[in-house]
TITI-459433 format. One record per residue (C-alpha): residue in three letters; x, y, z. Coordinates in Angstrom, 1 decimal. Layout:
BEGIN
{"ALA" {X Y Z}}
...
This chain:
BEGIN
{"UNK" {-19.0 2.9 -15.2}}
{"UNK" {-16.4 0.7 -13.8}}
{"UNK" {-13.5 1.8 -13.0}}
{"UNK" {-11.1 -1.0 -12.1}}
{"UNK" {-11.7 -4.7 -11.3}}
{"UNK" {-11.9 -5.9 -7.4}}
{"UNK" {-13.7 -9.2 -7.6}}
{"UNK" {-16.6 -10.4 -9.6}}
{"UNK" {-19.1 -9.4 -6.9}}
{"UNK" {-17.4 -5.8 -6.9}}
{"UNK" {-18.3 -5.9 -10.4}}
{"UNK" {-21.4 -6.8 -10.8}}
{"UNK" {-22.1 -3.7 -8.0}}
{"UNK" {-22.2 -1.1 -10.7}}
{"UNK" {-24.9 -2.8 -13.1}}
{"UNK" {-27.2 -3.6 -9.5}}
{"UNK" {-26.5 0.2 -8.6}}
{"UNK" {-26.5 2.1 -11.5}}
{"UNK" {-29.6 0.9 -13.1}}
{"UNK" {-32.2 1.4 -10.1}}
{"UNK" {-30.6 5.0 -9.7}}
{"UNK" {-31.2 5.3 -13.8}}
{"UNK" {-34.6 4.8 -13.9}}
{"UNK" {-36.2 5.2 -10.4}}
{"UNK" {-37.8 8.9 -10.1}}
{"UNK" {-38.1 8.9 -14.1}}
{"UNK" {-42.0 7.8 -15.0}}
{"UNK" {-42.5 11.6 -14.5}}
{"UNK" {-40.2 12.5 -16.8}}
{"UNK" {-42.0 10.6 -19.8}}
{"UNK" {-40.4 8.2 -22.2}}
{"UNK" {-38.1 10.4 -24.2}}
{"UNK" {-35.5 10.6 -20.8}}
{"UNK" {-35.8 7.5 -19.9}}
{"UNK" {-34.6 6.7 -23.5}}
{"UNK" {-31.9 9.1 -23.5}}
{"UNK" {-30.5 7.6 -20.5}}
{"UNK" {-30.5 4.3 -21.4}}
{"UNK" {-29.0 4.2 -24.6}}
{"UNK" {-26.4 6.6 -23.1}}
{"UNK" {-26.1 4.3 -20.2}}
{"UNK" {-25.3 1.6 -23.0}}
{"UNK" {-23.5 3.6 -25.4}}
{"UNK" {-21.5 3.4 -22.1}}
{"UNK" {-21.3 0.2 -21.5}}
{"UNK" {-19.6 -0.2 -25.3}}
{"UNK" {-17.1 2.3 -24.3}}
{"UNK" {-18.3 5.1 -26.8}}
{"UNK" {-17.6 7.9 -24.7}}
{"UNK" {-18.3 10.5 -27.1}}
{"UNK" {-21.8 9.0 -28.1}}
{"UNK" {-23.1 8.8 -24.8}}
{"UNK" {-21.9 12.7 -23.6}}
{"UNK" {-23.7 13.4 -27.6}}
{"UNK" {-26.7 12.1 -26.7}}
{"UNK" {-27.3 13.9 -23.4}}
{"UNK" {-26.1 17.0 -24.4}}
{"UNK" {-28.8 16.3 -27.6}}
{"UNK" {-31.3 15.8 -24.6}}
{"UNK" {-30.4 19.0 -22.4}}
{"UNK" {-31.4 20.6 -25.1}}
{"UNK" {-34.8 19.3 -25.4}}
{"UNK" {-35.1 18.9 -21.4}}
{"UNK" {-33.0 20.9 -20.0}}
{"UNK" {-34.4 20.9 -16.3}}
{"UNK" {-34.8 17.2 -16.1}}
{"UNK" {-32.6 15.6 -13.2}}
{"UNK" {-32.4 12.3 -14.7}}
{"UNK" {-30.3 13.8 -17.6}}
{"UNK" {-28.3 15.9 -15.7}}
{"UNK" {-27.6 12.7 -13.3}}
{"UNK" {-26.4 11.0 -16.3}}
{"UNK" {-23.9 13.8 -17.4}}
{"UNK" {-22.6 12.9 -14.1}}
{"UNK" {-21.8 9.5 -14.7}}
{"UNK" {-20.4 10.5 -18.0}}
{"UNK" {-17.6 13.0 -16.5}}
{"UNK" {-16.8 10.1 -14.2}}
{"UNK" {-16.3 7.5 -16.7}}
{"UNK" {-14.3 10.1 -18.5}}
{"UNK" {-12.3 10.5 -15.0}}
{"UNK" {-13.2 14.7 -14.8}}
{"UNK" {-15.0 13.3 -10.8}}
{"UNK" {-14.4 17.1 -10.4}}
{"UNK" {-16.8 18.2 -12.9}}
{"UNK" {-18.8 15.1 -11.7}}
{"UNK" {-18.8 16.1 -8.2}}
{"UNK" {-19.9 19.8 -9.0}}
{"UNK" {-22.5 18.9 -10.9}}
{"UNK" {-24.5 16.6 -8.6}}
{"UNK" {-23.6 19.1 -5.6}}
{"UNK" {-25.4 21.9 -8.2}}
{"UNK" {-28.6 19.5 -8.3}}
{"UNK" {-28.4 19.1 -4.5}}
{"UNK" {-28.5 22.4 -4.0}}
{"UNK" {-32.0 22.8 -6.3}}
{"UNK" {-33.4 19.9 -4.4}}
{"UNK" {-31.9 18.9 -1.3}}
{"UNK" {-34.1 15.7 -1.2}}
{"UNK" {-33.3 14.1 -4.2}}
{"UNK" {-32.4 10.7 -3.4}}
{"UNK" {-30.9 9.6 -6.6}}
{"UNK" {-28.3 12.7 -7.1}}
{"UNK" {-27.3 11.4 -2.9}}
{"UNK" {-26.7 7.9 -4.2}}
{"UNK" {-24.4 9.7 -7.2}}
{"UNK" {-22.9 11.6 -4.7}}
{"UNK" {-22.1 8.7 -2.5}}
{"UNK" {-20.6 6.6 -5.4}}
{"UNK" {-18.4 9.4 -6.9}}
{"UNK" {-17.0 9.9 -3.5}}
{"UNK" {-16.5 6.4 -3.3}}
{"UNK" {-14.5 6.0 -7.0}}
{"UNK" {-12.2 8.7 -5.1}}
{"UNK" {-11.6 6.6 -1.8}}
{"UNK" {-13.1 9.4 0.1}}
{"UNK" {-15.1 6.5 2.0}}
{"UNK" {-15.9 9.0 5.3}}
{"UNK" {-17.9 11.2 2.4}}
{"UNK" {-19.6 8.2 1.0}}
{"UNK" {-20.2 6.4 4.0}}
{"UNK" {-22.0 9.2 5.3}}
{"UNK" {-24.5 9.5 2.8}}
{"UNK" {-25.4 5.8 2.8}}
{"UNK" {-25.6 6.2 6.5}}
{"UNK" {-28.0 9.0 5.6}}
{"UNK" {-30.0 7.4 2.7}}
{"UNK" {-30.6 4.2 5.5}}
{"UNK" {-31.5 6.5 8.6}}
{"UNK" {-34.3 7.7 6.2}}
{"UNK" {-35.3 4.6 4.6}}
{"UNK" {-33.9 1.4 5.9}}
{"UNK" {-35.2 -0.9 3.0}}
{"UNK" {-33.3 1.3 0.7}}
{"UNK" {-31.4 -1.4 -1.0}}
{"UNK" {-29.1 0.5 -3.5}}
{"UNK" {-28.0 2.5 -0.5}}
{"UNK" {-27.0 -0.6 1.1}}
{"UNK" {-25.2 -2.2 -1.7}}
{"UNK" {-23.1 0.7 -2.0}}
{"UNK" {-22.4 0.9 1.8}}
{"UNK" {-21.4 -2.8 1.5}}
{"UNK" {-19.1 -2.0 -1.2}}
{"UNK" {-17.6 0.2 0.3}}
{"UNK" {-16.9 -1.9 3.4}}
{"UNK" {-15.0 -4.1 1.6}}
{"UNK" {-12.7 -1.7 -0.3}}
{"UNK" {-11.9 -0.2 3.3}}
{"UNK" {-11.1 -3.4 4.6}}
{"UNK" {-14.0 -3.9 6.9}}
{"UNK" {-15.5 -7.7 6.5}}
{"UNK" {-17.4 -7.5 10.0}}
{"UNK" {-19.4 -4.5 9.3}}
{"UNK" {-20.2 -5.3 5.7}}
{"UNK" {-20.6 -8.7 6.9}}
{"UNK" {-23.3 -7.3 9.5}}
{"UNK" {-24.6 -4.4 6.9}}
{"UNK" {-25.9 -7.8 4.4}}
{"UNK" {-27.2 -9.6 6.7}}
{"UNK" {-29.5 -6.9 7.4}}
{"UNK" {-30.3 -5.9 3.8}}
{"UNK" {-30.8 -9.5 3.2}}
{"UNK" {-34.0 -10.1 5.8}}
{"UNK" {-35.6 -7.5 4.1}}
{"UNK" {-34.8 -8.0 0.5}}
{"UNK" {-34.5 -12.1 0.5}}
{"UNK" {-34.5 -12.2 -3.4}}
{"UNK" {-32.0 -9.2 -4.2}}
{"UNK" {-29.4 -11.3 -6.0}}
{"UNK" {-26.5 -8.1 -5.4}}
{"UNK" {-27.0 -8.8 -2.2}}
{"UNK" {-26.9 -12.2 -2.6}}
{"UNK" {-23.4 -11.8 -4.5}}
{"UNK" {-22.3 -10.1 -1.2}}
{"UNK" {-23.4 -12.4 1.0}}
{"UNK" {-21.2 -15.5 -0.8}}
{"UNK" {-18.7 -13.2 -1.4}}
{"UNK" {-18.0 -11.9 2.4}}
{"UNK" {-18.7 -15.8 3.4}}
{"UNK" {-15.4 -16.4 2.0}}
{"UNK" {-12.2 -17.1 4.5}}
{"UNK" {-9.6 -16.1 2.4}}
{"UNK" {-6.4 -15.3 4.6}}
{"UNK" {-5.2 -11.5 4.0}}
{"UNK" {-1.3 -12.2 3.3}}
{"UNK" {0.7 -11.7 0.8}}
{"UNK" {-0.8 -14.1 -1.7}}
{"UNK" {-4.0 -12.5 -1.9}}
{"UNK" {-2.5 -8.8 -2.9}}
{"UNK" {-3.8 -8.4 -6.2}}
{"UNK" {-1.3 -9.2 -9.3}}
{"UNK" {0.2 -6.3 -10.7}}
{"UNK" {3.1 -6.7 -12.6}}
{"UNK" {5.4 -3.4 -11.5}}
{"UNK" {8.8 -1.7 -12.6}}
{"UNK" {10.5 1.0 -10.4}}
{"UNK" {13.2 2.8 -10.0}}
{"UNK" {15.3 3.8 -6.9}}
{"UNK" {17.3 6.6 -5.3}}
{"UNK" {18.4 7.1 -1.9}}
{"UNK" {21.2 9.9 -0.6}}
{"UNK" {22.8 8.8 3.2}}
{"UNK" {25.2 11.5 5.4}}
{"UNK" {26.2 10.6 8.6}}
{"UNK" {28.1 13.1 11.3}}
{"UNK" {31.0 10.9 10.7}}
{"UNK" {31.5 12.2 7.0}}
{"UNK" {30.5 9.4 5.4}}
{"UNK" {28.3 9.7 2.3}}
{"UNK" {26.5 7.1 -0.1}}
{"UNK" {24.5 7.4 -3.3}}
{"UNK" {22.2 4.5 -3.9}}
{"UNK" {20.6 3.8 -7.2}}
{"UNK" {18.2 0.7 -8.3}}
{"UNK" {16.5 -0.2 -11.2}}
{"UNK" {13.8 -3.0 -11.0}}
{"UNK" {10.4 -4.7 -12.2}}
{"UNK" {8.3 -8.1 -11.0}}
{"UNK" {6.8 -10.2 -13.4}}
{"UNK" {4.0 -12.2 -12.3}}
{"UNK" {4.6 -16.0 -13.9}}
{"UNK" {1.1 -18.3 -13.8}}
{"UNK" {-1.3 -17.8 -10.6}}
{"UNK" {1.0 -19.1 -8.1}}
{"UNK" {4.8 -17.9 -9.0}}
{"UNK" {6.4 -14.2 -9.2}}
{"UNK" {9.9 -13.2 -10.4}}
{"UNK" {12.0 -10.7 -9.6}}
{"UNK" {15.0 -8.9 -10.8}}
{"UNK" {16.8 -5.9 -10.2}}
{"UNK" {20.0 -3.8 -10.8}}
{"UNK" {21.6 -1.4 -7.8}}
{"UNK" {24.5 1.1 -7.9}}
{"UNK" {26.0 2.2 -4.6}}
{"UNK" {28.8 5.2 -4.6}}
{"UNK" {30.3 5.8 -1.5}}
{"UNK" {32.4 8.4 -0.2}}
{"UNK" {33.9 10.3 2.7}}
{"UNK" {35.5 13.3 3.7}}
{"UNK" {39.0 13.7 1.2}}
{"UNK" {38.2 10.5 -0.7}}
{"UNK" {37.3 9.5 -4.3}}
{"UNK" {34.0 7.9 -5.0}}
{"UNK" {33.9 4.1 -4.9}}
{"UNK" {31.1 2.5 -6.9}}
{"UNK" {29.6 -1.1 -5.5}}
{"UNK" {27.5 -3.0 -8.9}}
{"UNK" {25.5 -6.0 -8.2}}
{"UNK" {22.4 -7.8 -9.7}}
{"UNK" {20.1 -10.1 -8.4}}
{"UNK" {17.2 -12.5 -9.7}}
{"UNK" {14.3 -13.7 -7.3}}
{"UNK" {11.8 -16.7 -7.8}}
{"UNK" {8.6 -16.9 -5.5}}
{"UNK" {6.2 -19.8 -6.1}}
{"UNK" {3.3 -20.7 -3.6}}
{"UNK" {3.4 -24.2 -3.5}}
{"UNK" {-0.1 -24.6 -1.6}}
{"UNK" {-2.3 -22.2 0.2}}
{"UNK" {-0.1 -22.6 3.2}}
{"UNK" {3.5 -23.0 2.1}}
{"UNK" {5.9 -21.0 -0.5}}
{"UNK" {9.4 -20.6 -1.2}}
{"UNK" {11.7 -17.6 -2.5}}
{"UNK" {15.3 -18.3 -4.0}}
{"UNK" {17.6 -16.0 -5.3}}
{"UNK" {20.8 -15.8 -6.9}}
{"UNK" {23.1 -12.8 -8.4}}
{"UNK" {26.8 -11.0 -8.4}}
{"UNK" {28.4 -7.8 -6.8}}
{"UNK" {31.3 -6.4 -8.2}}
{"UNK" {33.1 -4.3 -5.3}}
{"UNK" {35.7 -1.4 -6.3}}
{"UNK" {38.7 -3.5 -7.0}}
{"UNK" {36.9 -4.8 -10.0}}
{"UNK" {36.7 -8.7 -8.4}}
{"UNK" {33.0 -10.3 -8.2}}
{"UNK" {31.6 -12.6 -6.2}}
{"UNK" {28.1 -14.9 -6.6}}
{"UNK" {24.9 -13.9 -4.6}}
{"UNK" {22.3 -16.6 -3.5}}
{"UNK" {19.8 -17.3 -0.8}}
{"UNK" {16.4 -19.4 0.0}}
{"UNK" {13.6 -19.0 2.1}}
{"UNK" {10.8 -21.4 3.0}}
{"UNK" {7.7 -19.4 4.0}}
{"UNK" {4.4 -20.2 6.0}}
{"UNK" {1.3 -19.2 6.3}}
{"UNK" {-0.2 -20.9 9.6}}
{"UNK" {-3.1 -18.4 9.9}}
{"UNK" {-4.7 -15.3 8.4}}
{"UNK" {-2.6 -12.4 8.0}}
{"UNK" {0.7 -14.3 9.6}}
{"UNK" {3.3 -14.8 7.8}}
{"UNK" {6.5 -17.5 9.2}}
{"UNK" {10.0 -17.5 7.0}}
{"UNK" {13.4 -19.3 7.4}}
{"UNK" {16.1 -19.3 4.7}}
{"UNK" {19.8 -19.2 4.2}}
{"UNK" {21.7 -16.5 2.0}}
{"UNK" {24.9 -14.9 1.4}}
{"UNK" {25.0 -11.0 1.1}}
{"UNK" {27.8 -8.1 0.2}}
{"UNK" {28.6 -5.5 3.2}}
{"UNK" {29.4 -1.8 2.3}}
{"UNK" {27.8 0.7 4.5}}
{"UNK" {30.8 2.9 4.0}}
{"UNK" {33.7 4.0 2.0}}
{"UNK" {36.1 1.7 4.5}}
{"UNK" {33.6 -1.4 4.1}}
{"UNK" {33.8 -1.6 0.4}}
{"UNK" {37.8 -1.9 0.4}}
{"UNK" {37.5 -5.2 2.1}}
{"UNK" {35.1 -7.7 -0.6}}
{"UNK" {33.1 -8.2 2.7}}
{"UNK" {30.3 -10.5 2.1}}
{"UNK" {28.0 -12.4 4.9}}
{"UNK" {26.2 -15.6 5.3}}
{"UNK" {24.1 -17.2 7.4}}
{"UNK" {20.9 -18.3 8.5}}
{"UNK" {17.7 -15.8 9.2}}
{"UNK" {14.3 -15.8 10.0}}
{"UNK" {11.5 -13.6 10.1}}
{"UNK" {7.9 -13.6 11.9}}
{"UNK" {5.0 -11.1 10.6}}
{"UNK" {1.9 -10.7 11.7}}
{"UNK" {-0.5 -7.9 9.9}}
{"UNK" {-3.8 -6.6 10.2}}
{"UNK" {-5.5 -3.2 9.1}}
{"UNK" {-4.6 -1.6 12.9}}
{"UNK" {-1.8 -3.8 14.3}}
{"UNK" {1.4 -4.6 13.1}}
{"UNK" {3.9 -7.2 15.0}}
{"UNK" {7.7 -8.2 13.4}}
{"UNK" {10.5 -9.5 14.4}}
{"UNK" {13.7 -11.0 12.4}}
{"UNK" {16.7 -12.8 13.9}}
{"UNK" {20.0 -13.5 12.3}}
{"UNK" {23.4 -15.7 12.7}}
{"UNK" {25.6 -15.0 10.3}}
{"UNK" {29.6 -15.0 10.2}}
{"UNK" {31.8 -12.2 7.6}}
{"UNK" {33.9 -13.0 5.3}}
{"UNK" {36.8 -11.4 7.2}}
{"UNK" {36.5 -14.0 10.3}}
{"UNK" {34.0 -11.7 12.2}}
{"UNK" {30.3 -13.4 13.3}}
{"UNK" {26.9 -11.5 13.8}}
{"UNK" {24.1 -12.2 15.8}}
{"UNK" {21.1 -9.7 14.9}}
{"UNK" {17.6 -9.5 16.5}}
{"UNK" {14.8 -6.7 15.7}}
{"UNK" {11.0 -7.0 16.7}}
{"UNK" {8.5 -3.9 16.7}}
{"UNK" {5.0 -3.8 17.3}}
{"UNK" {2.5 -1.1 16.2}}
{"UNK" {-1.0 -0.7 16.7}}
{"UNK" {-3.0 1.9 14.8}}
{"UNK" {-6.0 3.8 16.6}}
{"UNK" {-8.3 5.2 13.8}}
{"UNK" {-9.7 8.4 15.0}}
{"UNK" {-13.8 8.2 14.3}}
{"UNK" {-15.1 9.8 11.3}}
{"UNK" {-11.6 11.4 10.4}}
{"UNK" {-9.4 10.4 7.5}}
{"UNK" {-6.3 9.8 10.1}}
{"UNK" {-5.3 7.3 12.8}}
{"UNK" {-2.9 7.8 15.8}}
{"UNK" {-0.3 4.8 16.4}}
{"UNK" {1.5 3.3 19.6}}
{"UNK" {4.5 1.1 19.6}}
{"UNK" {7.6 -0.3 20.7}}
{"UNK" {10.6 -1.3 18.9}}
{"UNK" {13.7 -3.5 20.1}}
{"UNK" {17.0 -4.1 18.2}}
{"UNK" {19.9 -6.2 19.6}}
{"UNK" {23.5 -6.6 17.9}}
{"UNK" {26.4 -8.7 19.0}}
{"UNK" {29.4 -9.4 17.1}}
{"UNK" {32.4 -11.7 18.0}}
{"UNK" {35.2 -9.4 17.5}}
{"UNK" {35.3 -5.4 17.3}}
{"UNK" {37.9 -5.0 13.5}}
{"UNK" {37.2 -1.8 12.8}}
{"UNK" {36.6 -2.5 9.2}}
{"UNK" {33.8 0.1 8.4}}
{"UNK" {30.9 -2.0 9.1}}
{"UNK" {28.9 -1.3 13.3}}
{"UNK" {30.9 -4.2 15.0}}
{"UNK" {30.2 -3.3 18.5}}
{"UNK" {30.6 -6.2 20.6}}
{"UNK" {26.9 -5.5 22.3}}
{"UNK" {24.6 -3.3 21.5}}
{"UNK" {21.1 -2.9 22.5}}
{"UNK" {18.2 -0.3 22.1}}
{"UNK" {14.6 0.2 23.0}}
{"UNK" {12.5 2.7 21.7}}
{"UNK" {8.6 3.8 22.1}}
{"UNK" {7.2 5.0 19.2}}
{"UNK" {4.2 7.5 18.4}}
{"UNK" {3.0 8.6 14.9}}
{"UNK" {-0.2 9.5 12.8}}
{"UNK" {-1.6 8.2 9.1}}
{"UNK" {-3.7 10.0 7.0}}
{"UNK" {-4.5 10.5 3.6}}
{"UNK" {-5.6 13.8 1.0}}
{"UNK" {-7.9 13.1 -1.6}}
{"UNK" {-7.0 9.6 -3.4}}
{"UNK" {-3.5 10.7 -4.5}}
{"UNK" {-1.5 11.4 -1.1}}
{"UNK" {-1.1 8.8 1.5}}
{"UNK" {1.1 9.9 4.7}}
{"UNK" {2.6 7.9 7.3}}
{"UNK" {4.8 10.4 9.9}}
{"UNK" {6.8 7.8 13.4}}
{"UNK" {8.7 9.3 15.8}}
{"UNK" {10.5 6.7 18.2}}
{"UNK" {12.6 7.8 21.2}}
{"UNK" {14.5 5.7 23.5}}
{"UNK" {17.7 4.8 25.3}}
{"UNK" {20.5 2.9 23.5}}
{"UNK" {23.5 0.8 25.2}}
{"UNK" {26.4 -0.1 23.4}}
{"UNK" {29.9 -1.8 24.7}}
{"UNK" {32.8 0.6 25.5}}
{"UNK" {30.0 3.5 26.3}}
{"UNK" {29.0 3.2 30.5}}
{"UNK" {25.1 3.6 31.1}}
{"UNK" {22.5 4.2 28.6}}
{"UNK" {22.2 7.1 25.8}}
{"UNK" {19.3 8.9 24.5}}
{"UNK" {18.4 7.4 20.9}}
{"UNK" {15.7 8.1 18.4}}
{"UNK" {14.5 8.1 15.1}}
{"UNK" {12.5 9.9 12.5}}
{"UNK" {10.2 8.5 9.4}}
{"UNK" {8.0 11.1 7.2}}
{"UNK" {6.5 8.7 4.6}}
{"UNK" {4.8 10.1 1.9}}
{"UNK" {2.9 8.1 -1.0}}
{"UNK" {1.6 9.9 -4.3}}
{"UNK" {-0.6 7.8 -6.3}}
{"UNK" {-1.9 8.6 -9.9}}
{"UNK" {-3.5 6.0 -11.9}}
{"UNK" {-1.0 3.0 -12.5}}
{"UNK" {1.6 5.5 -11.0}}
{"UNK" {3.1 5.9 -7.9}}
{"UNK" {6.0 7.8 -6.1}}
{"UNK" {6.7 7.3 -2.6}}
{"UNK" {9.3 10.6 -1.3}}
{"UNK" {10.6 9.6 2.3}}
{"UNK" {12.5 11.0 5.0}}
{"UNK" {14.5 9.6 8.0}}
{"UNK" {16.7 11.3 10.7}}
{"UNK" {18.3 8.5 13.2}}
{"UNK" {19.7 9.9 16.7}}
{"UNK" {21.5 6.3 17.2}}
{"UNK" {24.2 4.4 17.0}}
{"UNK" {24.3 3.9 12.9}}
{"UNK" {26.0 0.5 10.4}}
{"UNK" {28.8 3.3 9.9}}
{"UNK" {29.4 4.2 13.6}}
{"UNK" {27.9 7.8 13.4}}
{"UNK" {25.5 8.9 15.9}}
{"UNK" {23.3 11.0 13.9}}
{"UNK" {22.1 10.7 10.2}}
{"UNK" {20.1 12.0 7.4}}
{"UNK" {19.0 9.8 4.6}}
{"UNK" {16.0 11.0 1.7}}
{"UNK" {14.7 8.2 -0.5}}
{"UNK" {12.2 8.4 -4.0}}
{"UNK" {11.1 5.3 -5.7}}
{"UNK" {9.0 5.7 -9.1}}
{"UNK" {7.0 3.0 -10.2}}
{"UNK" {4.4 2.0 -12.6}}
{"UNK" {2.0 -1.2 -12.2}}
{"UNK" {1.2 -2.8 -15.2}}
């Protein structure tokens, strides 16, 4: 029955789990069910699907009251992926026997294969209130715990287990497993190589427009090194203009050079409207002082082109930047600074931090969130090239928003922030604010993220207000 690989100790949860809820409850049954099961339980295991739904449709026939069977038809619709059918049939031998421990730990683990973890949690929570030595219920608790991100309670929930079942080696497993301090960043994300694809639409109250298109995948090279490369198409147009089309292409390289230290360099073209190209490049050294922060330095030279007026100019900057991130399952802190100078004699000085921390609400699939987020501009000269060159700018904003998720296929993500804004040239401050409805489909190795932003702020194109809708398509592999 497994369904996709977390770490060794994950894996070794369904043989601990699924075998006690085989054949505990089935001495009444005699041997003929017990046989049945098992060798459909192993025809499983060989990943002969069809032999193992033969055989307990064979032995319906000859038992067709008997749980155990009907248990194991379960497990079969799951490993087929129907969890529907799976669900409906364990809730149909709940309702015949409300106390049947076994169909409850079913329950619980189909609930858990669909990341409904407030539906499985529950029933372990259940299955240990009645019996607190129940050491399938806790095994399945603990995994759970982990796949939710939860170390302290699963840490707590095996300790527990442990005193009372010294010799259970799943437990064990846990135990050495959760024992572990491996920092959450960005290197332990599972490797999943990934193509995408891109598209984003932009209108501002100003007229202009932009069309944004980008093709990409990451390659994962060895244990420690990543590459990435990727293709973008940007048309851009305004009110009474023809459409001007900005190419470029860029490579990325990411090795981790020890637990603690990694570098990213990148190089690529652009090809602006008058047909002329110009090289791409950058590098970053990156740090990891601490669990789930993340420090990063780097130099890099990048195109400009947020309008129609922009892309007449070539403009490319360069500069130095820097970023600080600092992530956890409930709080998020950012911040990324910049001193760059354009290639048409202006210079830029950018600084951005937000913070966000998540409240989860208690036994509900959704969490509230509370933040702040800063953002200061300063540029040397004000040309008037297309590009936001005010010569200060500042803006604070509050923000509020809620997370929650449907089932194990929609993930949504819905910040409003609302503020004041100053900007040179414009006495006291203005109201300012800004919009994000993130929305995250999952299915299998797919995914398709469909997102929405409306900004009541100064924009890059010198609008006030703006739209923008963005869909990315990608597939892990």
């Amino acid at each position: 029955m497994k369904r996709k690989k977390i770490a060794p100790v994950v894996m070794a949860l369904a043989f601990v789990i699924v075998y006690p809820v085989t054949f505990q409850g089935q001495q009444t049954a005699g041997i003929p069910v017990a046989q049945i099961v098992a060798q459909s339980e192993q025809a499983l295991e060989q990943h002969d699907t069809a032999k193992a739904l033969r055989l307990i449709q064979e032995g319906l026939t000859r038992f067709s009251n008997e749980e155990a069977l009907h248990l194991q038809l379960a497990r079969v619709y799951v490993y087929q992926g129907h969890d529907g059918q799976a669900l409906d049939l364990i809730k149909t031998i709940l309702a015949k026997n409300p106390a049947s421990r076994e169909a409850k730990l079913e329950l619980a683990q189909v609930y858990g294969y669909r990341r409904d973890y407030l539906q499985s949690d529950r029933l372990y929570h259940e299955l240990l209130a009645k019996d607190p030595a129940d050491e399938a219920a806790s095994l399945g608790l603990i995994h759970n715990l982990i796949l939710e991100g939860k170390r302290p309670e699963a840490r707590e929930e095996t300790r527990r287990a442990i005193t009372l079942h010294p010799t259970s080696l799943g437990l064990q497993q846990f135990s050495d497993y959760l024992s572990q301090s491996l920092p959450a960043t960005e290197a332990q994300r599972p490797r999943n190589n990934r193509i995408q694809a891109t598209e984003s639409f932009f209108a501002d109250t100003s007229g202009n427009r932009s069309f944004y298109s980008s093709q990409g995948f990451v390659y994962q090279v060895g244990k420690n090194a990543s590459t990435r490369f990727r293709i973008e198409e940007t048309s851009l147009w305004a009110s009474g203009t023809a459409t001007e089309t900005v190419l470029s292409a860029l490579e990325e390289t990411r090795l981790k050079l020890t637990r603690y230290i990694g570098v990213r360099a990148s190089a690529g073209l652009v090809r602006f409207p008058d047909s002329s190209s110009h090289p791409l490049y950058g590098g970053d050294l990156e740090l990891y002082p601490f669990k789930a922060l993340l420090v990063s330095g780097g130099f890099s030279r990048v195109p400009v082109f947020p309008t129609f007026d922009a892309a007449q100019f070539d403009l490319l900057t360069e500069g130095w930047h820097g970023r600080v991130d600092y992530r956890t399952k409930n709080l998020s802190v950012a911040g990324t600074f910049a001193l760059t100078h354009l290639s048409d004699g202006n210079r830029a000085e950018r600084e951005w931090v937000e913070g966000l921390r998540w409240f989860p609400v208690k036994e509900q699939p959704f969490s509230i969130a509370a933040g702040y987020a800063f953002r200061h501009l300063h540029f040397a000269q004000d040309l008037n090239h297309g590009y936001f060159s005010p010569l200060q700018y500042h803006s604070h904003l509050v923000a509020a928003g809620v997370r929650f998720r449907i089932g194990k296929h929609y993930r949504g993500e819905y910040l409003g922030y609302g503020g004041a804004e100053v900007r040179t040239g414009v006495s006291g401050h203005s109201p300012a604010g800004e919009l994000l409805l993130k929305n995250d489909f999952f299915f299998g190795r797919w995914d398709l993220t469909a997102d929405y932003s409306y900004f009541h702020l100064t924009q890059a194109t010198g609008a006030f207000r703006a739209n923008a809708v963005t869909t990315t398509f990608g597939y892990r592999f």
